[in-house]
C-alpha positions in Angstrom: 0.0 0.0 0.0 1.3 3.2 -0.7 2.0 6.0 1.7 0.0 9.5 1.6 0.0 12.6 2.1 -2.9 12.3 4.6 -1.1 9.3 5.9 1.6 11.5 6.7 -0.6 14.3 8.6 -2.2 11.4 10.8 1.0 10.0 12.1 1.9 13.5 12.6 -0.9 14.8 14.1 -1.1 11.9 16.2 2.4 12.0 17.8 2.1 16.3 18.5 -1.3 15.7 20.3 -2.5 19.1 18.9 -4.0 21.1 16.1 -1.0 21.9 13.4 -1.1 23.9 10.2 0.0 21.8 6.9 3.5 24.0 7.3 4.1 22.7 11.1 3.0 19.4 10.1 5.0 18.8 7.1 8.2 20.8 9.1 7.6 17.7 11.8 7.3 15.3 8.9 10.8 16.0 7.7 12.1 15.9 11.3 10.3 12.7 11.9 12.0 11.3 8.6 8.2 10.4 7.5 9.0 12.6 4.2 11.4 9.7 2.8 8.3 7.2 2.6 5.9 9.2 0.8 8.4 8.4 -2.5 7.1 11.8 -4.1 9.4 13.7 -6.0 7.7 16.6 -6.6 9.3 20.2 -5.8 6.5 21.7 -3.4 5.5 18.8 -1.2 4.3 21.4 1.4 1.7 22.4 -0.8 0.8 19.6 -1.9 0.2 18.3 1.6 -2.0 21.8 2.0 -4.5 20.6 -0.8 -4.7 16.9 0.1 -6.0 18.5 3.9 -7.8 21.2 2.2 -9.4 18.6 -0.3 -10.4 16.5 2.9 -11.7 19.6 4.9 -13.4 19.9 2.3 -15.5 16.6 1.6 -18.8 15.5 3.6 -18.9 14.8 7.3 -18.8 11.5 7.3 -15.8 10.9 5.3 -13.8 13.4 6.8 -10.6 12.5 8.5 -9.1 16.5 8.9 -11.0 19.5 10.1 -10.1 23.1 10.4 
């Protein structure tokens, strides 16, 4: 199975016990070394870790893992 962006923010999120911006999360992602098992090699992974929360913000209740 392949590793996420959102899989990232969760093991973040779950290890700081508090509400994080996509900036603070993916800084403690790279600290963390979770940024080496996304295997993305794209040149703004911080952004694209914004829109995959945005994207999930943004969907229905019940399928929603983020919220703002």
């Amino acid at each position: 199975m392949k590793y996420t962006f959102t899989d990232l923010a969760k093991e973040v999120l779950i290890a700081a016990s508090r509400p994080m911006s996509a900036s603070e999360i993916w800084e403690q992602a790279v600290k963390m070394g979770l940024d080496i098992k996304l295997l993305s090699d794209g040149k703004t992974p911080m952004a694209s870790l914004g829109a995959r929360l945005y994207a999930d913000v943004k969907q229905v209740a019940d399928r929603q893992r983020f919220f703002q």
